[in-house]
C-alpha positions in Angstrom: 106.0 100.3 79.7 104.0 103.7 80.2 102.8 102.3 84.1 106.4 101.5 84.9 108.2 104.5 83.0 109.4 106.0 86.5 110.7 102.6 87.6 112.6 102.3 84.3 114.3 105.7 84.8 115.3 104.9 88.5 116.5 101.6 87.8 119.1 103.4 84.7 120.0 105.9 86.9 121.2 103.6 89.4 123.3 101.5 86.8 124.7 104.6 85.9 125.6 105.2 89.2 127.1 101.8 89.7 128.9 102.0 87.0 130.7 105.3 87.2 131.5 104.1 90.6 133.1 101.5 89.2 134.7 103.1 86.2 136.3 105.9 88.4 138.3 105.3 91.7 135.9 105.6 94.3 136.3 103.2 97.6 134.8 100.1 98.2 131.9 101.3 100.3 130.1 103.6 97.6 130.8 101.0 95.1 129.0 98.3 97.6 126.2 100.6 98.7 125.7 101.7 94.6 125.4 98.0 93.6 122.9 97.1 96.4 120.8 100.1 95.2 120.8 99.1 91.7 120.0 95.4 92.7 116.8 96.7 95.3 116.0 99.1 92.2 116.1 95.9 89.7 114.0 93.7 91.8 110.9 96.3 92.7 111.4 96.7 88.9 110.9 93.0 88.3 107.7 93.0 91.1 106.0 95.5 89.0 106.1 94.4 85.9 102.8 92.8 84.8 104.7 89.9 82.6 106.5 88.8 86.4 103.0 88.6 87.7 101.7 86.4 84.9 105.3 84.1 85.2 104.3 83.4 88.7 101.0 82.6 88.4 101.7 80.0 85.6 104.6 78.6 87.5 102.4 78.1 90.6 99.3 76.8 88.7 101.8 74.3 87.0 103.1 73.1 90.3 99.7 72.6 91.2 98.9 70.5 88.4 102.2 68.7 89.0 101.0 67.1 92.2 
C-alpha cells in the first residue's frame, strides 16, 4: 500500500469525479470522459499492484504446465 499510495488517491479522486458527475446534471460527454478516466486510473492501478504481478505469473506458469 505505501508504493502505491499516490495511485490509490488518483484512482478515489476520479470515482469521486465520476460520481458527482453522475449524481448532478452534467451532459453526457463529461460523464463519458469522467468514467473513462476512472477506468484508465483503475487499470494502471491494477498494473501496479504487486499481488497483479504475482496472479499473472501463476496463471501463466499454470498454463504452461497445462500443456
Amino acid at each position: 500500500m505505501k508504493k502505491n499510495w499516490k495511485s490509490t488517491v488518483a484512482f478515489f479522486v476520479f470515482i469521486a469525479v465520476y460520481v458527482y458527475a453522475i449524481s448532478t446534471n452534467k451532459t453526457n460527454e463529461i460523464v463519458e470522459t469522467s468514467g473513462y478516466i476512472a477506468l484508465y486510473s483503475s487499470i494502471f492501478m491494477m498494473f501496479r499492484s504487486d499481488f497483479t504481478a504475482e496472479l499473472l505469473s501463476k496463471l501463466v506458469d499454470n498454463i504452461k504446465i497445462g500443456k
